[in-house]
C-alpha positions as a printed Julia matrix, in Angstrom:
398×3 Matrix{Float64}:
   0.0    0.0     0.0
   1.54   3.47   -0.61
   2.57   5.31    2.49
   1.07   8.58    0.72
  -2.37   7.74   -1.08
  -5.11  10.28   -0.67
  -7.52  10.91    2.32
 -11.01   9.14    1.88
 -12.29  13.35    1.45
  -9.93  13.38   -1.92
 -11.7   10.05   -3.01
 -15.31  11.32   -1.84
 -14.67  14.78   -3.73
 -13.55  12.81   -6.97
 -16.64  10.66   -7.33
 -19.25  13.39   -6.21
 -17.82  15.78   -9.05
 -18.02  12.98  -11.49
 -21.85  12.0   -10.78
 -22.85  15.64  -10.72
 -20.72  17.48  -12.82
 -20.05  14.75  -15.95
 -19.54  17.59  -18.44
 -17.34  20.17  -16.41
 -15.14  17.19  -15.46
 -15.07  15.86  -18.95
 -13.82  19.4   -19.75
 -11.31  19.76  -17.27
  -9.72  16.38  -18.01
  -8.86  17.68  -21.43
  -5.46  18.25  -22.54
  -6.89  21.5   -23.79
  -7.25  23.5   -20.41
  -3.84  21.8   -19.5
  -2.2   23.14  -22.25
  -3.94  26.76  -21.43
  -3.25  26.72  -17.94
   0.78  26.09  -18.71
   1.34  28.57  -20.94
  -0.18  30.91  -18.75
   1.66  29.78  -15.45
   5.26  29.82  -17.48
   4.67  33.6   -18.51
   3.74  34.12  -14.99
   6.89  32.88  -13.65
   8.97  34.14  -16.01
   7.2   37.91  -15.01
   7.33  37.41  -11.3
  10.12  35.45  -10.32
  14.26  34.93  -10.37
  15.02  31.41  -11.46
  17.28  29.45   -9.55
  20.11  27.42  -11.02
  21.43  23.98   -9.92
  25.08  25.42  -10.45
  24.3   28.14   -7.97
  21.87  26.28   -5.75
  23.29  23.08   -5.72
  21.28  22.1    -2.25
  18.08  23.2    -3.13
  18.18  20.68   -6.47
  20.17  18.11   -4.53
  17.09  18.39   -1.9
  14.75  18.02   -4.85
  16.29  14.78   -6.31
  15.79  13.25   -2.88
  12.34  13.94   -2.88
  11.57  12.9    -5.91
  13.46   9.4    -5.21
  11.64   8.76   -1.75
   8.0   10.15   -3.18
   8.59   7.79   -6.6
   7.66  11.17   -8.77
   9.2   11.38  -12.22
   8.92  14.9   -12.94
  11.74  17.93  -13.46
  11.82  19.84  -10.9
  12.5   23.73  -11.55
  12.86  26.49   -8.06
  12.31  30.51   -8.22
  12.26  32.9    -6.33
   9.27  35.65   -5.64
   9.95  39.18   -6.11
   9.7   41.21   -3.35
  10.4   40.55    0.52
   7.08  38.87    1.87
   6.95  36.59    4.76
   8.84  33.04    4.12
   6.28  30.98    2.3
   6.87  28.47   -0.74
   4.41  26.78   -3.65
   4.33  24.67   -6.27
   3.22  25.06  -10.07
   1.93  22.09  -12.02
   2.31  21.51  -15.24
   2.88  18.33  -17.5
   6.26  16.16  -16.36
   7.12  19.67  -14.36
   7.34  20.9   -10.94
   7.77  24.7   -10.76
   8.58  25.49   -6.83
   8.37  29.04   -5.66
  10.18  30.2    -2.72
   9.09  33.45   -0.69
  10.85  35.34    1.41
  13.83  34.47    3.38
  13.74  30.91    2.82
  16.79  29.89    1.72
  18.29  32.06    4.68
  16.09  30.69    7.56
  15.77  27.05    6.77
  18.66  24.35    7.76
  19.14  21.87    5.37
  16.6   19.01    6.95
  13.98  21.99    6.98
  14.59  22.51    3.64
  14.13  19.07    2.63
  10.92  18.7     4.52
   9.89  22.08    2.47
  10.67  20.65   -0.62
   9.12  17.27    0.32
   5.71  18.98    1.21
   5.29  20.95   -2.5
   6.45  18.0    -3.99
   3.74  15.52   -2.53
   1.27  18.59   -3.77
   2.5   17.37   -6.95
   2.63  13.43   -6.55
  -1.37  13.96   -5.52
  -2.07  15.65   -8.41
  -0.72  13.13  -10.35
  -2.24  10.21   -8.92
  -4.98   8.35  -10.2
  -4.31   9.67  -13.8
  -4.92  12.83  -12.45
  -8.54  13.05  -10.72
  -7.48  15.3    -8.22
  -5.99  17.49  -10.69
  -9.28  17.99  -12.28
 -11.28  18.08   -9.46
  -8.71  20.65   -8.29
  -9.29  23.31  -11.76
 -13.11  22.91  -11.21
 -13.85  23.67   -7.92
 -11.31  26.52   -7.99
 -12.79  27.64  -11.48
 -16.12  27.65   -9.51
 -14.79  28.78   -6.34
 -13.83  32.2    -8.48
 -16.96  32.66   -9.95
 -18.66  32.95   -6.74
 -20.35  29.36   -7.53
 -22.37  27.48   -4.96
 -22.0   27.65   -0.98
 -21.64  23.83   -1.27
 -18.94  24.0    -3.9
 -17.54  26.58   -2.08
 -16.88  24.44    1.02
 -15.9   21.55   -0.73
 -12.95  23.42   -2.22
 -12.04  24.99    0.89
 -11.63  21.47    2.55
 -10.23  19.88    0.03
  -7.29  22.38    0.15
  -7.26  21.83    3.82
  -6.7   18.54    3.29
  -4.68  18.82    0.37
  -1.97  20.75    3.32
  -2.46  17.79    5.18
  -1.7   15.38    2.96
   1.67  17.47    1.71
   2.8   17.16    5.45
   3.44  13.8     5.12
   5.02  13.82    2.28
   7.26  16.67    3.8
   7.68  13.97    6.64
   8.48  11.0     4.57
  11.67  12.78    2.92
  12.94  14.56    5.65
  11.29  13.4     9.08
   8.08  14.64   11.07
  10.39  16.79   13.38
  11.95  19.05   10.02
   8.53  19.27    8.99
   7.42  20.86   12.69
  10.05  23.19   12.24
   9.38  24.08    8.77
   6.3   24.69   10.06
   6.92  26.76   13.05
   9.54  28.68   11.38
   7.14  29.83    8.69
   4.59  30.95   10.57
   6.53  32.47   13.59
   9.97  33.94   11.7
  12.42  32.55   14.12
  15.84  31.35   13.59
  15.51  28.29   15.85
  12.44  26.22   17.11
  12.13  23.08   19.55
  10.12  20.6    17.75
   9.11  18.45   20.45
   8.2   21.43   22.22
   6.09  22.55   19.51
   4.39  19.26   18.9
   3.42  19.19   22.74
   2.02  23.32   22.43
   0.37  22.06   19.5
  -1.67  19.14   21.15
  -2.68  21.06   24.21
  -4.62  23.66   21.66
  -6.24  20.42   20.04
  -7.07  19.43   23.43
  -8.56  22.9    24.13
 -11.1   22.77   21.26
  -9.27  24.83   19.94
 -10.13  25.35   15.52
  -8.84  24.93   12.69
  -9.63  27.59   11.37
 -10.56  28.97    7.29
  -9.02  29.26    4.41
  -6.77  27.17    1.88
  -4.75  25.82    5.44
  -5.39  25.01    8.64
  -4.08  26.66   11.24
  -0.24  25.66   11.84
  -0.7   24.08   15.25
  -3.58  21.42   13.68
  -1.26  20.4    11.11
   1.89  19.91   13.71
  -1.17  17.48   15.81
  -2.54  15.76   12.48
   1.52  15.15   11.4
   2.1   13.67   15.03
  -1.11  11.53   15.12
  -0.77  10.12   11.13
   3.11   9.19   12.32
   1.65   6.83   15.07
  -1.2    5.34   13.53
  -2.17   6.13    9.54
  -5.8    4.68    9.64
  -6.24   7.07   13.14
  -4.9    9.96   10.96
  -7.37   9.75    8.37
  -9.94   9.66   10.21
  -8.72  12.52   13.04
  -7.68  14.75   10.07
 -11.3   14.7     8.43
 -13.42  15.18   12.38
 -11.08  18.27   12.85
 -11.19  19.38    9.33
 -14.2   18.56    7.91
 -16.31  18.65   11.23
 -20.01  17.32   11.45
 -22.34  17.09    8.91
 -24.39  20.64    9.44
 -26.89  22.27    7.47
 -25.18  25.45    7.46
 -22.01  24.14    6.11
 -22.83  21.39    3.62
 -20.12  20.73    0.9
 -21.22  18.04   -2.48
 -20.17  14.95   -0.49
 -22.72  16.08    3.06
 -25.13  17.04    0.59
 -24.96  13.84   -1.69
 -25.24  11.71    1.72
 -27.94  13.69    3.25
 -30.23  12.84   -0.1
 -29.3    9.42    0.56
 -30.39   9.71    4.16
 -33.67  11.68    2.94
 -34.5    9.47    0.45
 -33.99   6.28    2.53
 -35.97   7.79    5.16
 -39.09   8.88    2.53
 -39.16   5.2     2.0
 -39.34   4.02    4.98
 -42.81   6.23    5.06
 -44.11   4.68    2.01
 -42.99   1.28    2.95
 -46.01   1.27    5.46
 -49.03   0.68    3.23
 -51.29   2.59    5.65
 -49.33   5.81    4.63
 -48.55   5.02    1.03
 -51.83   6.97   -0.01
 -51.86   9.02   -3.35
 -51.41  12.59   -1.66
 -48.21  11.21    0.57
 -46.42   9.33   -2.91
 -47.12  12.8    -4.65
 -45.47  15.08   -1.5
 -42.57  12.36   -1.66
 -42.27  13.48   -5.95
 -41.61  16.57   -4.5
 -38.59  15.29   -3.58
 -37.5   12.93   -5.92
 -39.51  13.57   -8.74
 -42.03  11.12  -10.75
 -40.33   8.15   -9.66
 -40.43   8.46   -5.76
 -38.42   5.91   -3.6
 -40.6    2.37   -2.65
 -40.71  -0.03   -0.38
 -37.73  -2.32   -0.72
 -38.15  -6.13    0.16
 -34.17  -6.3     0.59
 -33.81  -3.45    3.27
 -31.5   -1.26    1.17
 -33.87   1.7     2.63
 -32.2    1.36    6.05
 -31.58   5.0     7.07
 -28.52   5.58    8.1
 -27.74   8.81   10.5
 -24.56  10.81   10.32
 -22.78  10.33   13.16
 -22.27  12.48   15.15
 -25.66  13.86   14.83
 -25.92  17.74   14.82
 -29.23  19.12   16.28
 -29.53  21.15   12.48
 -29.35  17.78   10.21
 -32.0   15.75   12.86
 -33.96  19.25   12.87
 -34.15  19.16    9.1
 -34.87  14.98    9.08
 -37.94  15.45   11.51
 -39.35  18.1     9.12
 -38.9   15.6     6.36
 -40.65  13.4     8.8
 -43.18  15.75    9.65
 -43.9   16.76    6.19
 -44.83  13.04    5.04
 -46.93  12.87    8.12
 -49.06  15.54    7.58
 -49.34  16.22    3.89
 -52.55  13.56    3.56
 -55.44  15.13    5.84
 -57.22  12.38    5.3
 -55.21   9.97    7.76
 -54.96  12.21   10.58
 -53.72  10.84   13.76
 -52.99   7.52   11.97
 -49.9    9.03    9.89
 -48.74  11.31   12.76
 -48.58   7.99   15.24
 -47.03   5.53   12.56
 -44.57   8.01   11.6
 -44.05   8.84   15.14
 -43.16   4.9    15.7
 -40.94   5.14   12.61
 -38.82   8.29   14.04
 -38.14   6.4    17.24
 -37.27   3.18   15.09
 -34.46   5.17   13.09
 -33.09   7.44   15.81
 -34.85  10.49   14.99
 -37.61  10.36   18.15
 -37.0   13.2    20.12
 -36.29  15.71   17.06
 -39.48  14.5    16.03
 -41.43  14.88   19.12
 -39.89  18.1    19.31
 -41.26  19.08   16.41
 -45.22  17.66   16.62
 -44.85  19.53   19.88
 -44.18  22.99   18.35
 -45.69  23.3    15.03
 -48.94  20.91   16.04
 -48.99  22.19   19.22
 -49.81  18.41   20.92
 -48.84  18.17   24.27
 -46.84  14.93   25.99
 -50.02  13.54   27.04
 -51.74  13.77   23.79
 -48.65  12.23   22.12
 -48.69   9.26   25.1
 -52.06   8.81   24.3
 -51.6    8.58   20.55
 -48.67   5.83   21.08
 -51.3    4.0    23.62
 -54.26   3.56   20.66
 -51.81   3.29   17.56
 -52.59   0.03   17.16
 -56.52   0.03   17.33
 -55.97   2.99   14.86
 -53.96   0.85   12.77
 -56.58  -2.14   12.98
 -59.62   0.2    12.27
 -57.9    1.54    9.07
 -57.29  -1.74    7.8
 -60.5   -2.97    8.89
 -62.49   0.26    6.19
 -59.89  -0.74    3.48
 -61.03  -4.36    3.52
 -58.39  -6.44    4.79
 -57.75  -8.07    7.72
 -58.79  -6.1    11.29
């Protein structure tokens, strides 16, 4: 298995964009964006930058042709330097069989010769990503960016923000792999700080007592310094642990508020699963509740399924916003057939506490249908001679 795949969120990102956006990805797979986006990057360079030679900068390339042994990347690596003073800082350009590393700042000054190895480790594993996978993450990098710029949607929006995030995280290990965790902490610290020395274990420890705190991540194309010192730390002990830590503090819960394409592709599973779990009972599969769940789904509304793939599954953890907005969907299907009155609101009511959605849905029959407790006690009590008295005025068996 290679020590530096991508996070399940790179893998989730790559198949949401290809089920909902076939023709953008198409388009950004093409060799014709490539071959704009190079040409516009080397005239960029060439504008903004000094080059720097291997003649001159013998370390810096010697650093690079470590890398790219350890990371198994096949590509020429080229280094500038930014014009202008700036804060120390570095990036990478991609283009076909090239690596285009920019340095900012005082780099080349501040950094020791393990640091620099970890720097040049990290942009390089930006690199190896984007060329894994015959280059999904590439693509799926151009078109949420190219969406991301035109002010696209909020969940498209998110979903390039924390794939960048991750993206960081990700280029940490590969920093790590060439040059050791502790370089990489210094790198880090070093950055972000502008001192001439820094403790790594003494970092790594600051950096876990914020994690401890609560404290976040934070916005943006990175995370904040000391959750990438903590994710480095925890992915060196235990990969599998790392994934997983890196997308709870990155990604967070699953909240209606912040939905990216992969929440909002599972929460239509979870919606849809749980509008057939309605229409699964035949007692509330009535014309006016199989039109309400077309509403959702269109003409072709989710069944009853004899196998049980309708089991609802909840995020986990649960935020109060997602079971809010899954007891309204509840609700909705509960009440959108007059006709059936306390019979759909006490069937449903059985099916909420059969899924793991009872209280939000109590909640909710309590506020917007005003029932009290005892009414709703009451209602459980005679569910089943309501049941039996339905049955009885459709003709089948009491």
């Amino acid at each position: 298995m290679d020590a530096l795949g991508p996070l399940p969120y790179h893998r989730e990102v790559v198949a949401a964009l290809r089920q909902e956006e076939p023709g953008l990805w198409s388009w950004f797979a093409s060799d014709e964006v490539e071959a704009a986006y190079a040409e516009q990057v080397r005239l960029e360079l060439l504008k903004t930058t000094v080059r720097l030679e291997r003649g001159r900068y013998a370390a810096l390339h010697e650093a690079a042709d470590a890398a790219r042994g350890i990371l198994d990347l096949d590509v020429a690596v080229s280094f500038y330097q930014a014009a202008g003073a700036g804060s120390l800082n570095a990036g990478v350009c991609h283009l076909p069989g090239e690596a285009h590393i920019v340095l900012s700042g005082p780099v080349l000054d501040r950094l020791d010769g393990e640091e620099l190895r970890a720097l040049v480790g990290h942009e390089l594993a930006h690199q190896k990503l984007l060329l894994l996978d015959d280059g999904a993450y590439r693509t799926a990098q151009l078109l949420l960016h190219s969406i991301a710029d035109q002010g696209g949607a909020d969940a498209y929006l998110a979903t390039a923000e924390r794939i960048d995030q991750l993206t960081e995280v990700y280029a940490d290990r590969g920093g790590s792999l060439v040059a050791g965790a502790d370089a990489v902490v210094r790198c880090l610290a070093k950055t972000v700080s502008g001192l001439r020395e820094v403790d790594a274990p003494s970092y790594r420890a600051q950096a876990a007592e914020v994690v401890a705190g609560g404290g976040e991540g934070g916005a943006g194309t990175h995370p904040e310094t000391f959750l990438r010192v903590h994710l480095l730390s925890e992915w060196a002990r235990d990969p599998a642990a790392g994934d997983v830590l890196a997308e709870r503090l990155i990604r967070g819960p699953l909240r209606m508020d912040a939905l990216d394409l992969p929440a909002q592709l599972a929460l239509l599973t979870t919606t849809r699963a749980l509008v057939a779990r309605c229409l699964a009972e035949p007692l509330l599969r009535t014309e006016r509740t199989q039109a309400h769940a077309a509403s959702f789904f269109g003409p072709e509304p989710p069944g009853a399924d004899p196998h049980g793939s309708n089991r609802v599954v909840l995020p986990e953890p649960l935020h109060p916003s997602v079971a809010e907005y899954l007891a309204y969907v509840l609700l909705d299907m509960a009440t959108c057939d007059d006709e059936l009155g306390d019979l759909a609101l006490g069937l449903v009511d059985r099916l909420a506490a059969e899924v793991g959605l009872g209280e939000p849905y109590e909640a909710l029959v309590r506020k917007e249908l005003r029932r009290t407790k005892k009414a709703l006690v009451e209602l459980r009590a005679g569910l089943d001679d309501l049941q039996r008295a339905a049955r009885t005025q459709l003709g089948g068996t009491p």
